[in-house]
DOZA-526396 format. One line per 5 residues: number of its first residue (from 1); their letters; for each residue z negated, y negated, x of N, C-alpha, C. Coordinates in steps of 0.001 Angstrom, whole numbers, padded with zeros to 6 digits. Example, Ala and Ser with C-alpha at 12.3 -4.5 7.8 and 13.67 -1.06 7.14 Angstrom:
REM residues 2
1) AS) -007800 005690 013190 -007800 004500 012300 -007800 003300 013200; -007080 002250 012850 -007140 001060 013670 -007870 -000030 012900
END
This chain:
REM residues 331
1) XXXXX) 040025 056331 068823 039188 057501 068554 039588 058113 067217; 040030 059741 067171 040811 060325 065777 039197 060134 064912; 039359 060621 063604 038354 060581 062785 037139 062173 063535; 038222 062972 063854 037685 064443 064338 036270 064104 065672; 036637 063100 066221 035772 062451 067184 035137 062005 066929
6) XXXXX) 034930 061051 066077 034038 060418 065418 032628 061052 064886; 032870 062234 064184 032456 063353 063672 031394 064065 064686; 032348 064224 065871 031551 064508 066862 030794 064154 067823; 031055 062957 067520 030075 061827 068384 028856 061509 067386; 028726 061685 065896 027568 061180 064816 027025 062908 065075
11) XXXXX) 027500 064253 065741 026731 065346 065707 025986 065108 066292; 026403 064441 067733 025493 064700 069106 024054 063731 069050; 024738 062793 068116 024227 061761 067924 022365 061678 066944; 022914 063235 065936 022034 063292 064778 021088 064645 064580; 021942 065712 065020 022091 066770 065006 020614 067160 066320
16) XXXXX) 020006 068648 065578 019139 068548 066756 019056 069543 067737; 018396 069618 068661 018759 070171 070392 019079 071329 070114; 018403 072415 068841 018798 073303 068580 020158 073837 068022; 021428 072891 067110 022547 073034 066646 023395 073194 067575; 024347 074190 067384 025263 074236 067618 025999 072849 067803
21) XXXXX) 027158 072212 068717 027744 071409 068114 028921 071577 068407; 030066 070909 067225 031553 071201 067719 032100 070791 068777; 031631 070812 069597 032431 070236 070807 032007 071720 071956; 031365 072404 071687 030662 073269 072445 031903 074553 072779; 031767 074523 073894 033819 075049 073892 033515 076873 074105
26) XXXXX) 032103 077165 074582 031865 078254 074307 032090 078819 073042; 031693 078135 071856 031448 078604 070725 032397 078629 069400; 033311 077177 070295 034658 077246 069425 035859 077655 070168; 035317 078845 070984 036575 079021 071540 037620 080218 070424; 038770 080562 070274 039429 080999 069522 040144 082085 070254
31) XXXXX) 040347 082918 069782 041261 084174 070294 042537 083736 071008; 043293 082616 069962 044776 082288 070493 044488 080681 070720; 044446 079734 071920 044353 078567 071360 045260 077773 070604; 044811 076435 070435 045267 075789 069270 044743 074479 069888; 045644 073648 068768 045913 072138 069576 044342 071527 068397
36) XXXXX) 043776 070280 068404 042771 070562 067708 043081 069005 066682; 042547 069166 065578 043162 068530 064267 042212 067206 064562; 043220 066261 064131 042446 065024 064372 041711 064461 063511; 041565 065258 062493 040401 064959 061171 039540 065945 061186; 039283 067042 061194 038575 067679 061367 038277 068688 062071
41) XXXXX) 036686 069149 062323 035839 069553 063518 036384 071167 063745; 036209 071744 064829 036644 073111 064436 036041 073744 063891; 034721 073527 063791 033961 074318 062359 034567 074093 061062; 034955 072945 060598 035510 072664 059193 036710 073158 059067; 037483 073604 060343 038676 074235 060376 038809 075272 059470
46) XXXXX) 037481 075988 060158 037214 077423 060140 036364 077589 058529; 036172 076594 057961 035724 076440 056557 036927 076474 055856; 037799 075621 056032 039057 075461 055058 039897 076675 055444; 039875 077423 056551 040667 078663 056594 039938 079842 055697; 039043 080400 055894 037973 080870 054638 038489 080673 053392
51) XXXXX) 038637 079035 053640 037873 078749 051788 039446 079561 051267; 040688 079276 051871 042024 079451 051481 042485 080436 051384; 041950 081878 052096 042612 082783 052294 042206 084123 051128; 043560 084783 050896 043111 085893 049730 042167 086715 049896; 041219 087067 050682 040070 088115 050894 038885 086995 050146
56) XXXXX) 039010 086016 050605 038134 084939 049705 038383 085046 048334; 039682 084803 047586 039709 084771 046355 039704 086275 045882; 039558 087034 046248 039744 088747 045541 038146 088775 045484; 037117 088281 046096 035750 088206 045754 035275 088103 044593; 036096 087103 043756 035739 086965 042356 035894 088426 041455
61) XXXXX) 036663 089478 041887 036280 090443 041523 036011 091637 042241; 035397 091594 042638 034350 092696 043694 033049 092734 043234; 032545 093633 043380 031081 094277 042553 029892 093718 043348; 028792 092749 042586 027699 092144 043550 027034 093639 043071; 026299 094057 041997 025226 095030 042067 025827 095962 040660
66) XXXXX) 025780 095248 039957 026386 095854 038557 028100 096338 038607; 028266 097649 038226 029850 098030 038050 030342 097654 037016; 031389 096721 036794 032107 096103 035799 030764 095639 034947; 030109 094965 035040 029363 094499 033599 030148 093216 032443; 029849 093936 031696 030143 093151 030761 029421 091835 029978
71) XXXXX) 030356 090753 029719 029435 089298 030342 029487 089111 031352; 029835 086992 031149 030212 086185 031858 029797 085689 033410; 028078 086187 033090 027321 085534 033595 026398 086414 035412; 026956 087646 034969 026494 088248 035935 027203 087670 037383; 026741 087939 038478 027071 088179 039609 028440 088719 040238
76) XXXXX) 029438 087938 040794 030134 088804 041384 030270 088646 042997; 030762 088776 043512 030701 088993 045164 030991 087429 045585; 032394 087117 044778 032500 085451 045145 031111 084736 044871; 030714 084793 043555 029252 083939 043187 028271 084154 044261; 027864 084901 044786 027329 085340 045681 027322 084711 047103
81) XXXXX) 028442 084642 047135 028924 083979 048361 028967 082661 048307; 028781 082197 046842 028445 080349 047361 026890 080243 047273; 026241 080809 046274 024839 080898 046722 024321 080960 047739; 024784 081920 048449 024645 082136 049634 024794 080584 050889; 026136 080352 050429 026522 079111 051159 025432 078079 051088
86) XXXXX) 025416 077350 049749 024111 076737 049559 023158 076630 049662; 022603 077956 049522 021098 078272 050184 021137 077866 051968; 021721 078189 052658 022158 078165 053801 022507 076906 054320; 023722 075594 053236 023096 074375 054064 022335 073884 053721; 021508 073950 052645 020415 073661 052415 019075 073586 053497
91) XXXXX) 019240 074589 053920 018537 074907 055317 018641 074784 056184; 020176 074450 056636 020509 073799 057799 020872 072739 057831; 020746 071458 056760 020422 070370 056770 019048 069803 057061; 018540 070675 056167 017111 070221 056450 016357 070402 058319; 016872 071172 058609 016501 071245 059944 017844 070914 061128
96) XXXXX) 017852 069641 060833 019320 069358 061518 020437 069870 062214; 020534 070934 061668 021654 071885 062341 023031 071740 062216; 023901 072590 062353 025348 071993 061725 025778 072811 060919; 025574 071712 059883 026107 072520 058444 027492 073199 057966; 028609 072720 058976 029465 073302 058745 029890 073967 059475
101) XXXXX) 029051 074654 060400 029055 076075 060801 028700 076701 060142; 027080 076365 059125 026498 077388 058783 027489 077879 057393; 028091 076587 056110 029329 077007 055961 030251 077842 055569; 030492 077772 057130 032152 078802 057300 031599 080400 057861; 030426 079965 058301 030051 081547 058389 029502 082129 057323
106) XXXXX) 028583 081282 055841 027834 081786 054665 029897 082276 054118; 030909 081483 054156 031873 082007 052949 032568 082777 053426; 032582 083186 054559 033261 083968 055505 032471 085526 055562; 030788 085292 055054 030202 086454 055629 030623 087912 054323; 031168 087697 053678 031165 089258 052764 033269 089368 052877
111) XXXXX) 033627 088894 053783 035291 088649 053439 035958 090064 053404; 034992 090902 054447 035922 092413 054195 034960 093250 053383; 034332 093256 052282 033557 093957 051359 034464 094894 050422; 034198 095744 050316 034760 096979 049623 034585 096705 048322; 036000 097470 047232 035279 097682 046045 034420 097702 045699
116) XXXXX) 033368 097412 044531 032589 098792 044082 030933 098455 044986; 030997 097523 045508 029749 096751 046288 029600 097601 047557; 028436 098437 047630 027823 098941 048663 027818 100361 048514; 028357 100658 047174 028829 102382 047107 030399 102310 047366; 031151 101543 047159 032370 101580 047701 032061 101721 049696
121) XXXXX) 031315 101477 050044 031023 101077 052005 030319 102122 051978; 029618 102590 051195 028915 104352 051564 030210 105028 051478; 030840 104644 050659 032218 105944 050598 032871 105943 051738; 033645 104699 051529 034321 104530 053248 033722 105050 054883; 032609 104447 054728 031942 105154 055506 031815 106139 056451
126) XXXXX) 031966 107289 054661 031876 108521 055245 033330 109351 055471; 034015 108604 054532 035300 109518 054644 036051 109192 055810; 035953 107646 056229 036978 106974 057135 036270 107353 058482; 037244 108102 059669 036528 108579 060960 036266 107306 061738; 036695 106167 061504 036298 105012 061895 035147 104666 061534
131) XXXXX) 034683 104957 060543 033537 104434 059569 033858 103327 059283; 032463 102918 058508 032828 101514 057778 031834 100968 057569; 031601 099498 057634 030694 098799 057898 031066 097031 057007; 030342 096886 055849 031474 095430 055974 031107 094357 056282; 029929 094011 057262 030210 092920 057816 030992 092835 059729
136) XXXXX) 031007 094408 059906 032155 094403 060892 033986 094340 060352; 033846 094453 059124 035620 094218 058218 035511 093017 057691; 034872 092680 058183 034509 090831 057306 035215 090522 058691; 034640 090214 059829 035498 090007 061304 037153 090676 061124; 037077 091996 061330 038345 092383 060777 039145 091699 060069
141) XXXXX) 038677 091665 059311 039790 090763 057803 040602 090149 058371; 038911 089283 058990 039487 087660 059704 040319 087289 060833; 040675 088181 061732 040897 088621 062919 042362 089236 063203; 042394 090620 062366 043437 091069 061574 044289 091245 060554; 043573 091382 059644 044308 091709 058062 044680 090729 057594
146) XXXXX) 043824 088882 057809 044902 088053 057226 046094 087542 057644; 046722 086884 056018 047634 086388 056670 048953 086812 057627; 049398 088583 056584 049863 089194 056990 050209 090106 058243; 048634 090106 058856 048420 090458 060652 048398 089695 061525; 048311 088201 061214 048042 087279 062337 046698 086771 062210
151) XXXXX) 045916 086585 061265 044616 086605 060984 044095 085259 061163; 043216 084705 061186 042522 083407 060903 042139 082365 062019; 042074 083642 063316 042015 082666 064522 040693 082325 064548; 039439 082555 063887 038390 082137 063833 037529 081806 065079; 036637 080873 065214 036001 080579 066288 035298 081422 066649
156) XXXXX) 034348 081714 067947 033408 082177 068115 032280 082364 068024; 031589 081556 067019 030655 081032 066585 030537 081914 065029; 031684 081587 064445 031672 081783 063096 031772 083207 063164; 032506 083913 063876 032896 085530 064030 031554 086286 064307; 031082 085325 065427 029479 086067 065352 028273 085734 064491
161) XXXXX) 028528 084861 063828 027428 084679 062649 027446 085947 061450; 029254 086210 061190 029650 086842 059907 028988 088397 060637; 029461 088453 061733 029132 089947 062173 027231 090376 062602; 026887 089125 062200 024847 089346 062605 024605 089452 061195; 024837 088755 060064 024597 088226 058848 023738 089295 057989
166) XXXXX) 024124 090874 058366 023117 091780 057816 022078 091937 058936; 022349 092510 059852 020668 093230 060748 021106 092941 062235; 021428 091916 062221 021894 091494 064393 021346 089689 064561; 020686 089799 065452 020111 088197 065855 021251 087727 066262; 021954 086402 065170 022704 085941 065624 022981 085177 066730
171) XXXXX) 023779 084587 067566 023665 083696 069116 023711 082529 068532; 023785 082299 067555 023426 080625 066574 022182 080458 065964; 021512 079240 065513 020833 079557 064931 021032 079319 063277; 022548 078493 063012 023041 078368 062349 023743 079732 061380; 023955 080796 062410 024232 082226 062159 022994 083481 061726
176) XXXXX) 021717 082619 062289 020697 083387 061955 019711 082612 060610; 020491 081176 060171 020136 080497 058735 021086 081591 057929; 022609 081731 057874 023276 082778 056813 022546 083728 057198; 021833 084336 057840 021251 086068 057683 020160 086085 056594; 019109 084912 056436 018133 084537 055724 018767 084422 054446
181) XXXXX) 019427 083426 054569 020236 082627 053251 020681 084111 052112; 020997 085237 053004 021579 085851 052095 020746 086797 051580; 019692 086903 052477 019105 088128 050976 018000 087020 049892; 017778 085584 050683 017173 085013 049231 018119 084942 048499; 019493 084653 048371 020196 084686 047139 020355 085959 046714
186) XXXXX) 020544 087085 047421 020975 088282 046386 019758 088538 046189; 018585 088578 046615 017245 089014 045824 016875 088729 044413; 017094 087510 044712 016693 086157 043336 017562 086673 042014; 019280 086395 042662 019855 086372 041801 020073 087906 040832; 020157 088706 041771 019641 090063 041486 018519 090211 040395
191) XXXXX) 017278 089926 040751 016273 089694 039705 016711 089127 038641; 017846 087648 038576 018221 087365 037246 019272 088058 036720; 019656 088456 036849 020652 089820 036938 020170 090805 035795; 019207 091414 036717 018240 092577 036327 017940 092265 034537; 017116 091284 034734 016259 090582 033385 017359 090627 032372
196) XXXXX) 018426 089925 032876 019883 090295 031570 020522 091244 031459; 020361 092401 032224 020459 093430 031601 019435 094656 031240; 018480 093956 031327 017601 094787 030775 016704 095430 031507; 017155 095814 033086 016487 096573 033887 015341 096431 034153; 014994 095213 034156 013628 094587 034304 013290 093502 033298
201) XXXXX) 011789 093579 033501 011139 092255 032902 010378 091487 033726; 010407 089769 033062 009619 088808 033633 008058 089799 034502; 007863 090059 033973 006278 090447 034198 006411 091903 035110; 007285 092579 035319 007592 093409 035880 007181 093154 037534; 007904 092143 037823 007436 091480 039372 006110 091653 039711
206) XXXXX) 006170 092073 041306 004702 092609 041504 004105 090788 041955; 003075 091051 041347 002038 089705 041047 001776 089022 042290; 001480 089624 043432 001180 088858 044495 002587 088183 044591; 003471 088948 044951 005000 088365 045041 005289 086761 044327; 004777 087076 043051 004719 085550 042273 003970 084928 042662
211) XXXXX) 002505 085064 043003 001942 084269 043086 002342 083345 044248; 002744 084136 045043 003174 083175 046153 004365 082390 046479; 005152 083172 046007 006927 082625 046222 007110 081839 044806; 006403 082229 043423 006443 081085 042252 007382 082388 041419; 007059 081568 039812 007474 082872 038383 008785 082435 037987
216) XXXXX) 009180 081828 038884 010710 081261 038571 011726 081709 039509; 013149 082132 039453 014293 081843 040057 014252 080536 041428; 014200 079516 040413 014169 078680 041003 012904 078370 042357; 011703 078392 041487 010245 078224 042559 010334 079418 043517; 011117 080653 043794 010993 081232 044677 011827 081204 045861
221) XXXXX) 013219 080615 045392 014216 080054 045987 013357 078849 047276; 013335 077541 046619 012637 076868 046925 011449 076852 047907; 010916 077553 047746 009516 077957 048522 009910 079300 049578; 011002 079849 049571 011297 080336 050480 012341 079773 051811; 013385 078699 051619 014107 077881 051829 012517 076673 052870
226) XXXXX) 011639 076341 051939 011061 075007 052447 010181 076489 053670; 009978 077400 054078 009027 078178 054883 010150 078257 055755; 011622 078479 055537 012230 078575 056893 011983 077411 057463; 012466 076423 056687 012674 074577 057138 011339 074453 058209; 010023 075024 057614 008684 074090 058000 008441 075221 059425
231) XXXXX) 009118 076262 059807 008652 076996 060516 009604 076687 061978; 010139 076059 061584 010955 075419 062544 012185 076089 063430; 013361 075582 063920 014748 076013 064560 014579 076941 065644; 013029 076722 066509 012765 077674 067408 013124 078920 067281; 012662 079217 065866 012709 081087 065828 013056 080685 064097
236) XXXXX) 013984 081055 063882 014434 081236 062353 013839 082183 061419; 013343 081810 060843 012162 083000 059534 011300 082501 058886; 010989 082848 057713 009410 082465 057587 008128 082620 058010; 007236 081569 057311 005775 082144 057532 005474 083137 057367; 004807 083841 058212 003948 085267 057844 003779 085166 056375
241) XXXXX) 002883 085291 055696 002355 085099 054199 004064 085046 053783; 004696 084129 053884 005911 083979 052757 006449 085542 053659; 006744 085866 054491 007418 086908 054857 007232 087989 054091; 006056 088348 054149 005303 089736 053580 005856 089407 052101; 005119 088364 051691 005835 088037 049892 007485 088865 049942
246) XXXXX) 008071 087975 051047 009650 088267 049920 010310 089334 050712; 009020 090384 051475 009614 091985 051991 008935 092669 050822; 007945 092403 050499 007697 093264 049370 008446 093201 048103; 009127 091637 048218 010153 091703 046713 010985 092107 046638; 011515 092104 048255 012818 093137 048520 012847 094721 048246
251) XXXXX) 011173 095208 048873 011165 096436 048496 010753 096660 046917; 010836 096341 046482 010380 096088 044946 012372 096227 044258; 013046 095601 044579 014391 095553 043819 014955 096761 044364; 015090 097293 045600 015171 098397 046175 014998 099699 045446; 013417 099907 045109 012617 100948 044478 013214 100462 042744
256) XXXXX) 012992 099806 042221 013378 099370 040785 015025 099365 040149; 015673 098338 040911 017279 098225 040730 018351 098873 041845; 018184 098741 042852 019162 098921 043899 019250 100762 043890; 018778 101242 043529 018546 102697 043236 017941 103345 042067; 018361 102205 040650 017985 102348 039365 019432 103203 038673
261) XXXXX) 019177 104231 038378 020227 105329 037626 020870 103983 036708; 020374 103345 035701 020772 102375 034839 021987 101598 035164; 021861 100937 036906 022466 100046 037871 023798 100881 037736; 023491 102155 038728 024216 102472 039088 025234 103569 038120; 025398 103627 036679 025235 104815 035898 026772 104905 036438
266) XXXXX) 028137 104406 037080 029273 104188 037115 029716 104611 038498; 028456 104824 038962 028975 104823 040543 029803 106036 040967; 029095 107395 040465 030050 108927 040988 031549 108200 040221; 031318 107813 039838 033068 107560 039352 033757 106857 040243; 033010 105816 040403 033949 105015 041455 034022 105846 042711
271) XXXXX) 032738 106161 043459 033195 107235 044459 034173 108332 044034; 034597 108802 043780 035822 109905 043110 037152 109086 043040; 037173 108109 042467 038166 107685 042523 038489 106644 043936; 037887 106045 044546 037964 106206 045986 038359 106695 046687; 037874 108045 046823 038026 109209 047478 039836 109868 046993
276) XXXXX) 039943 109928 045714 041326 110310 045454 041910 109259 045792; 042430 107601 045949 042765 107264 046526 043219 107033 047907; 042160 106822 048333 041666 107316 049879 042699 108763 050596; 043012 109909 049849 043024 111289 050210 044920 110821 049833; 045396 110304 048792 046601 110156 048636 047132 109232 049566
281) XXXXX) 046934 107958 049861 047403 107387 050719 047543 108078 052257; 046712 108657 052306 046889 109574 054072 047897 110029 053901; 048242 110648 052557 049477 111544 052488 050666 110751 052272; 050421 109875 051225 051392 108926 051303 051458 107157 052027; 051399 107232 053682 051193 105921 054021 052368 105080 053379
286) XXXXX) 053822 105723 053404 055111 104879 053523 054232 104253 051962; 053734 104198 051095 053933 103472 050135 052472 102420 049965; 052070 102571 051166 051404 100831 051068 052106 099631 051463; 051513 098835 051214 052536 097154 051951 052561 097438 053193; 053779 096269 053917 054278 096538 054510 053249 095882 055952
291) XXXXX) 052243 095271 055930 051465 094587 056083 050014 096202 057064; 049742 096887 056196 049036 097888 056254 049660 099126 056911; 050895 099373 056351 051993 100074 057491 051657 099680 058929; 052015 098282 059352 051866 098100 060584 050834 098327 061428; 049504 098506 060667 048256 098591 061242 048433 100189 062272
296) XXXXX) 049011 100800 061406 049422 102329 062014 049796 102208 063179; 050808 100995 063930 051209 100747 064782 049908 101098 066274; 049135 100465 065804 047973 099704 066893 047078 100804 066574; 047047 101273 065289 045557 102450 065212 046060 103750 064822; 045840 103717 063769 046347 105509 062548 046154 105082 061379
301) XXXXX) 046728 106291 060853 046514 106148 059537 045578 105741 058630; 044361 106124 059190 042527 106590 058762 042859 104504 058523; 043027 104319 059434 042595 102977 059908 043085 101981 058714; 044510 102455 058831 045656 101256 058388 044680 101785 056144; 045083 102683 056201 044308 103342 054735 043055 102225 053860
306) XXXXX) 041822 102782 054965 039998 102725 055194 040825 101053 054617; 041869 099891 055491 041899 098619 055229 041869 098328 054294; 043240 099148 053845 043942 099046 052308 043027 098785 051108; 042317 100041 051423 041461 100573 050353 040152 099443 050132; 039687 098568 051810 038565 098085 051376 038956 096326 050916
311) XXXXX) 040327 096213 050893 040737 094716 050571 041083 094780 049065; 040871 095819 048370 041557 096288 046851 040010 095179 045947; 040362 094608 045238 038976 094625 043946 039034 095385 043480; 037708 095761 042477 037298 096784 041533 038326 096772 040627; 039177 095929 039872 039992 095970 039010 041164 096586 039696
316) XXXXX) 042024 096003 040607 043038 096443 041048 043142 098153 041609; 041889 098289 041737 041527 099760 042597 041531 100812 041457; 040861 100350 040211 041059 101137 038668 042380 101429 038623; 043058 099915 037950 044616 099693 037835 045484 100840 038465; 045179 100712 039990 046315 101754 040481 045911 102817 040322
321) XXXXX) 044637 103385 040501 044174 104913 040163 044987 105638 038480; 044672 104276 037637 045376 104247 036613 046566 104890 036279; 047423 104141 036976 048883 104343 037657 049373 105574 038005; 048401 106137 038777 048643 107652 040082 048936 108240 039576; 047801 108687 038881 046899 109924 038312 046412 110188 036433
326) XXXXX) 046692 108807 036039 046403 108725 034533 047709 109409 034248; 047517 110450 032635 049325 110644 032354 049722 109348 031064; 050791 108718 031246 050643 107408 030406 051758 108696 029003; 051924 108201 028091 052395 108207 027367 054118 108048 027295; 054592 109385 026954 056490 109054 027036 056762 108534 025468
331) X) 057401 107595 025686 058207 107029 024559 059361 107250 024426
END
């Protein structure tokens, strides 16, 4: 018996009626097959392909809420994404699910995110006749764009968790723990966010909100995490009472930060320079990689571009605008 079996014999074994499990051939089935690793499950596959690939590491600089802030400590899209993770097996340990589904779909779920956070995906959006969406380019990425156009091979399980993760009932319930998982971490962390830069204060939080979810980071985390756990795998969510709490905290960061002039004082810029990016490459495809060229093959231009543009970080996306359009200095 390989170790990979083993694994899957302590799921069936532990794991409850509600989990997913790796052996479930619906769910790990793969676009291209593949022979299957004798150490590990195809969920953990699909973790270590994630954890490895460059759309993962360009996260570390991609915009969680703040444009370029300055200081260590803020938020960036990668941080985000292990919070996220954590919060998530956290929750799907506790309610015996399989954690390394839930995983490869929490580090997998922001993989095709645009510059520039969620005003970089309003831009795209609108300019690209495809539109743009990024937890449908998170699939993309994974599917297509890595790995020079052969892409990740991802299971079926994990592809549909990443693609429910904002507003679609996932077919897991492991896929519908990352949908939860992620706005308690960007809420929370957001709020600590906020407080260090000023946008808000402790006491700012609307009071019922505390009273119930707790005046801490931490106690709201916690107490929102133990209401999925206690409400059980049947139907993934919280208690009523905790629900209402952390929709009103949502609409609270919404009304306060997520549409605070302060937040956003950087944003017409980045849209502009987007957009001039965006408008030059149509004109000039021959000079993207050779990688993004090919996309032209199978789609258009709009397409192969909208990619380019949404796999760039905030730094690299400056950098070349830099480059274009800045006049540098003749020596």
């Amino acid at each position: 018996m390989t170790v990979r079996e083993q694994i899957e014999n302590t799921e069936a074994a532990i794991l409850s009626n509600y989990a997913c499990l790796s052996i479930d051939e619906t769910n790990t089935k793969r676009s291209r097959p593949e022979e299957k690793c004798p150490y590990r499950t195809e969920f953990q596959r699909d973790r270590d392909r994630i954890l490895h690939c460059n759309s993962f590491r360009r996260l570390k600089r991609k915009t969680q809420v703040f444009l370029s802030p300055v200081g260590d400590h803020y938020r960036t899209r990668l941080t985000h994404t292990l919070e996220v993770a954590q919060i998530a097996r956290t929750i799907s340990r506790g309610m015996r699910l399989n954690e390394d589904l839930t995983e490869a779909i929490a580090l997998g779920h922001d993989l095709g995110h645009s510059p520039f956070g969620h005003c970089g995906e309003k831009v795209l959006n609108e300019i690209c006749p495809h539109g743009f969406k990024h937890y449908e380019q998170s699939v993309r990425v994974a599917e297509v764009i890595e790995k020079k156009g052969k892409g990740l091979n991802l299971t079926a399980a994990v592809k549909d968790g990443i693609i429910c993760h904002t507003n679609r009932v996932a077919a897991t319930k492991e896929g519908n723990i990352v949908r939860l998982a992620d706005t308690i971490a960007y809420i929370n962390h957001d709020i600590e966010d906020s407080i260090r830069a000023g946008i808000l204060r402790p006491d700012d939080l609307p009071r019922d909100c505390v009273i119930t979810l707790g005046n801490t980071k931490t106690r709201r985390i916690t107490s929102l995490i133990a209401s999925v756990i206690s409400h059980g795998a049947y139907d993934i969510d919280f208690a009523p009472d905790i629900r209402k709490a952390h929709d009103a905290l949502k609409k609270f960061m919404f009304d306060k930060v997520y549409t605070n002039p302060a937040a956003k004082q950087e944003e017409e810029k980045a849209e502009l320079l987007l957009k001039k990016l965006y408008s030059y490459f149509i004109e000039n495809t021959k000079l993207m990689p050779e990688e993004y060229r090919n996309i032209m093959k199978s789609s258009d231009e709009h397409r192969a571009v909208c990619d380019y543009i949404a796999g760039m970080s905030d730094a690299y996306a400056v950098d070349l605008y830099t480059e274009l359009f800045v006049p540098k200095f003749w020596k």
